[in-house]
C-alpha positions in Angstrom: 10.0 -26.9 -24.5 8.2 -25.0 -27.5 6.8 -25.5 -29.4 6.0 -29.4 -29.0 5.4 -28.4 -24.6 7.6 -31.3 -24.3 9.0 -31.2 -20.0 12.2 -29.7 -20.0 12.9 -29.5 -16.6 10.9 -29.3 -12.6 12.2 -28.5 -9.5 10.6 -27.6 -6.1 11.3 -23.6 -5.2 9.3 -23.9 -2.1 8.3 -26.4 0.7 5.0 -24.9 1.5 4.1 -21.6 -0.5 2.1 -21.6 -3.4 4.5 -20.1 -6.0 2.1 -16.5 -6.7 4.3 -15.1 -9.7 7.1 -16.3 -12.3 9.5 -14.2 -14.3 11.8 -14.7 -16.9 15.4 -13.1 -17.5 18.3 -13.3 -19.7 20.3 -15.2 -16.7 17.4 -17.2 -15.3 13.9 -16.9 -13.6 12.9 -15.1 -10.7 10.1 -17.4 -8.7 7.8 -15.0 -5.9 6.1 -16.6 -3.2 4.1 -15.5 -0.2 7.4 -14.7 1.4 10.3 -15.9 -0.6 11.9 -14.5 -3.9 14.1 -17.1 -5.3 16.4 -16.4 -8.6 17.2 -19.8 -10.4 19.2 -20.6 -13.8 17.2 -21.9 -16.5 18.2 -25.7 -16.0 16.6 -25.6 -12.1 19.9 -24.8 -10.5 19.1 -22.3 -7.4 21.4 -19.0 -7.1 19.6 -16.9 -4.4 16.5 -16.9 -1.8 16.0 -13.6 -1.1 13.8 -13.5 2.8 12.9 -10.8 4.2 11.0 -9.4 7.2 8.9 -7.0 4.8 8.0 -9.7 2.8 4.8 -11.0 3.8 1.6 -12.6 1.7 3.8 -11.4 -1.5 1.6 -11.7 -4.7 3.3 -9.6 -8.0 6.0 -9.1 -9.1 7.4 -6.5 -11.7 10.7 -5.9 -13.8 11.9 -2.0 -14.6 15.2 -2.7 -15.6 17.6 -5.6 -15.7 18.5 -5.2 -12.0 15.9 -3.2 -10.5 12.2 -5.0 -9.6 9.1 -3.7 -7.9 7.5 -6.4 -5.2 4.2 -6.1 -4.2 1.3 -8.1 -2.5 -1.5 -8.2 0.4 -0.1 -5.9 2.9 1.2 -2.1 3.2 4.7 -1.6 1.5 5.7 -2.0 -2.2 9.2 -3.3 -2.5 12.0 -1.7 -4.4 14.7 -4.8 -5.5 17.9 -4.4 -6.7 19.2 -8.1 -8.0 22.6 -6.6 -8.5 23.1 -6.0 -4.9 20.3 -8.2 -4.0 18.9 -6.0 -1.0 15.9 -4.0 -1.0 16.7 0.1 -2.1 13.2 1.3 -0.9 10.4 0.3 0.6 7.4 2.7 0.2 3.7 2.5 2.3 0.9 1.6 0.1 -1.6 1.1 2.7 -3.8 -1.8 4.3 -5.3 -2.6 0.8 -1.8 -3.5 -0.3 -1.1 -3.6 -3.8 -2.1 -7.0 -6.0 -1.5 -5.9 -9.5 1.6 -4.5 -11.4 1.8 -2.9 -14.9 3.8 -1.2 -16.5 3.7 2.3 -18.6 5.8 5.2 -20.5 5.1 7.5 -17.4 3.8 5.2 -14.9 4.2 2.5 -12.6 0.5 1.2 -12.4 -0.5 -0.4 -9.0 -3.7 -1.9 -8.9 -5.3 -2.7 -5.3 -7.8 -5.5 -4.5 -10.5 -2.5 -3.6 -10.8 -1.7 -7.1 -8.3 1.4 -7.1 -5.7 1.7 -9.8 -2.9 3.9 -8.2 -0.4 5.5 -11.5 2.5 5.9 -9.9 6.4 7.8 -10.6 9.0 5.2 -11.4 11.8 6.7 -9.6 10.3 7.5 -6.4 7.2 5.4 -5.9 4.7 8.4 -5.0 1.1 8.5 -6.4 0.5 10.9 -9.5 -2.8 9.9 -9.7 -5.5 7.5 -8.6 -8.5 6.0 -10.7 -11.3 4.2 -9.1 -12.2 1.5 -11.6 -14.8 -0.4 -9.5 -16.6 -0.1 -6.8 -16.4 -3.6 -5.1 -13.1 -5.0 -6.3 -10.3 -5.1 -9.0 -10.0 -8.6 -10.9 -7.4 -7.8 -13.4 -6.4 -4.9 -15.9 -3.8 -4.7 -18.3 -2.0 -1.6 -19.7 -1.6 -1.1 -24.2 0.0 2.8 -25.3 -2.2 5.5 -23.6 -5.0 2.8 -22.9 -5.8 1.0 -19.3 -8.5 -1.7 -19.4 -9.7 -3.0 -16.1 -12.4 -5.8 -15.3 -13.9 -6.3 -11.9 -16.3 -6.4 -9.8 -19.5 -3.8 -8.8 -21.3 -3.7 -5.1 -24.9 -4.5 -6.1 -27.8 -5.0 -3.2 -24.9 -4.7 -0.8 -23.4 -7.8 -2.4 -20.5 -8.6 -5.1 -21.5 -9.1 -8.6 -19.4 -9.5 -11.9 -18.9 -6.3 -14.0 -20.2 -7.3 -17.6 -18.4 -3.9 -18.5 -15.0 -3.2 -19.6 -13.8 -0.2 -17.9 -11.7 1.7 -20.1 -9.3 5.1 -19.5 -7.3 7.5 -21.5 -3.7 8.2 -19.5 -3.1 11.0 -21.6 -6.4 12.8 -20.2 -6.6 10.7 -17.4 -10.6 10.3 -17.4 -13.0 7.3 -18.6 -13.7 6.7 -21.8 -16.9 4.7 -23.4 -16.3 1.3 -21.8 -16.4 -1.6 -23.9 -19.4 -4.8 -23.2 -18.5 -8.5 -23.2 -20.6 -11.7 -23.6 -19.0 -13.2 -20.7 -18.1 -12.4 -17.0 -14.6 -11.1 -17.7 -12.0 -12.6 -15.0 -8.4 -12.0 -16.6 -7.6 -9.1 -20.0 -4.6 -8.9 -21.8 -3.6 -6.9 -24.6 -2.4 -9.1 -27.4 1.7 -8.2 -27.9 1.1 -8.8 -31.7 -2.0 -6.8 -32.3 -1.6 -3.3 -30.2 -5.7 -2.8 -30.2 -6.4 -6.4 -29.9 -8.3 -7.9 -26.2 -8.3 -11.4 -24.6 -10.8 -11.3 -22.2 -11.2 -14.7 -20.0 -13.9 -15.9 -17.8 -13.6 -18.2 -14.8 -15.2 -20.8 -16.7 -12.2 -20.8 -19.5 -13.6 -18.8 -22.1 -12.1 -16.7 -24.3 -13.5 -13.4 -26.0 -11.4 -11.8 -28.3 -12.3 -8.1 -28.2 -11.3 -4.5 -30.6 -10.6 -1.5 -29.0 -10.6 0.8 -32.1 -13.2 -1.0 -34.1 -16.1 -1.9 -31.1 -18.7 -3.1 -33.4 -16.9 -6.4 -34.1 -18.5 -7.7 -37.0 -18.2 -11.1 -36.2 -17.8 -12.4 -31.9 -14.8 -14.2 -31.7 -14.8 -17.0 -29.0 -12.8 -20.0 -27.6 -13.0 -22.4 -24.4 -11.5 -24.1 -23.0 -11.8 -28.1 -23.1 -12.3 -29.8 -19.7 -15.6 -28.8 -18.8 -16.3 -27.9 -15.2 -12.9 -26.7 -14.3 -11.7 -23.2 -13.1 -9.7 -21.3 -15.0 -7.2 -19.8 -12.6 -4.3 -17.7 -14.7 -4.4 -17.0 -18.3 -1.1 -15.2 -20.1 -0.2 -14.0 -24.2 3.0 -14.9 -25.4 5.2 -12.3 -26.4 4.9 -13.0 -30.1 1.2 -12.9 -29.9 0.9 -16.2 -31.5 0.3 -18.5 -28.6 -2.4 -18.1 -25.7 -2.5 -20.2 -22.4 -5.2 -21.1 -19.9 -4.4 -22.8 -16.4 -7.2 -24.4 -14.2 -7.5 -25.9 -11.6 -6.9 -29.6 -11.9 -3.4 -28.9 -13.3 -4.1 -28.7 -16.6 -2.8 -26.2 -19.6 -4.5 -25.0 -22.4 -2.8 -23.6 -25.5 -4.6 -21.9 -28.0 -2.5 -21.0 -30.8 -3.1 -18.9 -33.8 -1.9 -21.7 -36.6 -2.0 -24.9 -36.0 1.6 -27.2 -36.1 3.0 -28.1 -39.2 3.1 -31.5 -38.2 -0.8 -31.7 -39.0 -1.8 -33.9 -41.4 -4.0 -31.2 -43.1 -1.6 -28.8 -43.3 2.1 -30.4 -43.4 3.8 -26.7 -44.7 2.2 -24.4 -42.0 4.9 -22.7 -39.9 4.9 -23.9 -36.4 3.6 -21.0 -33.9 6.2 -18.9 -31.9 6.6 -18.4 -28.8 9.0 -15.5 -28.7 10.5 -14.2 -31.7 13.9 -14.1 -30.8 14.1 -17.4 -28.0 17.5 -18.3 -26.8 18.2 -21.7 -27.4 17.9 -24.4 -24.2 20.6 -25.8 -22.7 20.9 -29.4 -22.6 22.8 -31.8 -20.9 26.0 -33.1 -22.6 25.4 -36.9 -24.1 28.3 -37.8 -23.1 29.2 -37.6 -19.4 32.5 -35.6 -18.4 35.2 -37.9 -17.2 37.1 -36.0 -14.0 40.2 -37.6 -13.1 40.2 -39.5 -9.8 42.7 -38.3 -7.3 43.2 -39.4 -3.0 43.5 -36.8 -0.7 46.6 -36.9 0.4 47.8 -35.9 -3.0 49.3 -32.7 -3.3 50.1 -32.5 -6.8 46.9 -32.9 -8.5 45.5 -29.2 -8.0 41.5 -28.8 -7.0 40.6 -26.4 -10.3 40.8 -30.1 -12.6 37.3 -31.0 -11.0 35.3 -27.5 -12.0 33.0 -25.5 -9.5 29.3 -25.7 -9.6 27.0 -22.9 -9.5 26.5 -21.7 -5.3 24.1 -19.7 -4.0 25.5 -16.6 -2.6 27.2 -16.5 0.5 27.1 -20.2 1.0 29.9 -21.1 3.1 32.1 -23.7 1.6 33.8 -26.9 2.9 37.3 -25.6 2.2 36.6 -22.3 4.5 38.3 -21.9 6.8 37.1 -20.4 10.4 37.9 -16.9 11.3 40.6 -17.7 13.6 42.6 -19.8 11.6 42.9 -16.7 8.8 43.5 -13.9 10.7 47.4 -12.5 10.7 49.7 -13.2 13.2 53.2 -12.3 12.6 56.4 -14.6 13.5 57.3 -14.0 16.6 61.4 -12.7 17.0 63.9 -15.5 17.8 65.5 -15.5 21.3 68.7 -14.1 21.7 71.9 -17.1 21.6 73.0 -17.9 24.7 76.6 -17.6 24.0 76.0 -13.7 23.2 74.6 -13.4 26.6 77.4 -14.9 27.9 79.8 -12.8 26.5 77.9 -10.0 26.8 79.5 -6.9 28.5 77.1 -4.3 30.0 78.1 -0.1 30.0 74.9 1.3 30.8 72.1 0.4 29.7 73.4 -0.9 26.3 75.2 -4.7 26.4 78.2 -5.1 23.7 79.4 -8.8 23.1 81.5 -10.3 20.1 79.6 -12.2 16.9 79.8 -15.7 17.5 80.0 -15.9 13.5 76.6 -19.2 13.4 74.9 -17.7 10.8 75.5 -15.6 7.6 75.5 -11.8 7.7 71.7 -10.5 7.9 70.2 -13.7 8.1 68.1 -15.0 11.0 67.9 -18.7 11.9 64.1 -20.0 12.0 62.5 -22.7 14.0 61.4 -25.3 12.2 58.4 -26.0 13.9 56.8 -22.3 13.2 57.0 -22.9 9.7 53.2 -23.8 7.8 53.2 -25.4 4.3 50.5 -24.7 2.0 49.1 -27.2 -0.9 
């Protein structure tokens, strides 16, 4: 929970798979595995597993509008999701380099493959408009500001891969390369800080931190963090969306935050507002302190009605306890009554047609039921 990072809540979304992406919604958080999408409330509570047989070595995941989600990863097709509905709308080849990377733009849908091609793509039909090859051995990471796409990676030297100490850098309103931008580090993971449109993070492997300008490139003074567990690998970096917060992941489990005040509960400075994470952050929801008390009832009681003990939250088409099978709830109407035997001993025949008196046993347009074909419902 921010901004003290205090545990708010865990839970497992898959057995096996490495979870490869995370994002957040008004309603919950979509999880993306290798083959799995699964859409959870905030609290941990699962709603959905989406599987599918497209869905194969999954690795991004991006949102274009509250329902609608693009799905891509190490294999041919990009995966057009409609949570709404929850079934895929389109499904569009990308080819054997798959598609790793997702960004997006104004005009675009950028697609970024592991072979160092950045594919800008329509929104509405998933075609290529344009392709840019950023480098020539692979693509590490590049991140999308405006009219501006930055890209880090790495260049085939000597018939071998070697980092890229250059910042690739391209104008989508020309669509061609403008003067790239150098670094003092080998640059793994960019982001454009939310806060600060012309503002860079660049992050190396090792967990440090360049802050870079893309309108004033002469920085007059080099900006630089790291990380604090020496040795380790930093494996996913992200920006919060106020801009005031950044976060470093490695790989012995730890997070590093890097924020751009420091907490008011600091001895040195006790009035300092404490940093955001978003600007507008919806409240968390907590469990009640006091526990709700249901009424106990047996189950041979008819008169307490099942709505007093409320419903949790299911997954979607989860069959219940109370469902009944098919063949219990189909309809089957009552069959007709057989005819009294007095009438058919009374009867007298002209023709076809059989006239006999009333014997007067029941009421005028009434019909005398069995009690046996008669069902009761509680």
């Amino acid at each position: 929970m921010a901004p003290t990072m205090s545990k708010y809540t865990s839970f497992q979304v898959h057995a096996t798979e490495d979870i490869r992406q995370i994002i957040t919604i008004n309603e919950g958080i979509l999880v993306l595995t290798a083959s799995t999408l699964r859409y959870q409330i905030r609290r941990g509570i699962p709603v959905y597993t989406h599987v599918s047989q497209n869905m194969n070595e999954m690795q991004c995941i991006l949102q274009m509008s509250p329902a609608r989600f693009l799905i891509g990863g190490h294999q041919d097709k990009l995966i057009d999701f409609n949570l709404g509905t929850c079934k895929e709308t389109q499904v569009t080849n990308v080819g054997e380099s798959g598609c790793v990377m997702l960004r997006p733009h104004s005009r675009f849908v950028c697609a970024g493959s592991p072979l160092g091609r950045i594919d800008l793509r329509d929104p509405n039909n998933l075609k290529i408009e344009h392709s840019i090859d950023a480098h020539t051995g692979s693509l590490s990471d590049f991140d999308v500001q405006g009219n501006l796409l930055v890209t880090c990676g790495f260049s085939n030297r000597h018939n071998s891969l070697a980092v890229d100490r250059y910042l690739m850098v391209y104008d989508l309103r020309m669509l061609r390369a403008i003067n790239p931008m150098q670094t003092v580090l080998d640059p793994f993971f960019l982001k454009f800080i939310p806060s600060i449109s012309s503002r860079l993070a660049v992050v190396s492997a090792l967990g440090q931190i360049q802050l870079l300008d893309t309108i004033a490139l002469a920085e007059p003074r080099l900006s630089l963090l790291q990380m604090e567990n020496p040795g380790a690998m930093c494996l996913t970096f992200d920006i919060s969306t106020s801009g005031q917060i950044l976060a470093c992941g490695d790989n012995t489990g730890h997070i590093h935050v890097f924020a751009s005040t420091p907490p008011s509960s600091s001895a040195d400075n006790p009035a300092t507002p404490e940093p955001l994470i978003n600007t507008y952050s919806r409240p968390c929801e907590l469990p009640d302190e006091q526990p709700v008390d249901y009424p106990n009832f047996g189950v041979d009681d008819f008169n307490t009605p099942l709505s007093v003990i409320p419903m949790p939250v299911m997954p979607l088409n989860l069959p219940l306890a109370s469902d009944w099978p098919p063949e219990l709830i189909k309809k089957i109407y009552r069959k007709s009554p057989g005819i009294d035997p007095e009438i058919l001993g009374t009867m007298k025949m002209q023709g076809p047609i059989g006239y006999a008196p009333n014997p007067k046993t029941s009421r005028r347009n009434q019909v005398r039921l069995d009690k046996l074909s008669t069902v009761y419902f509680c």
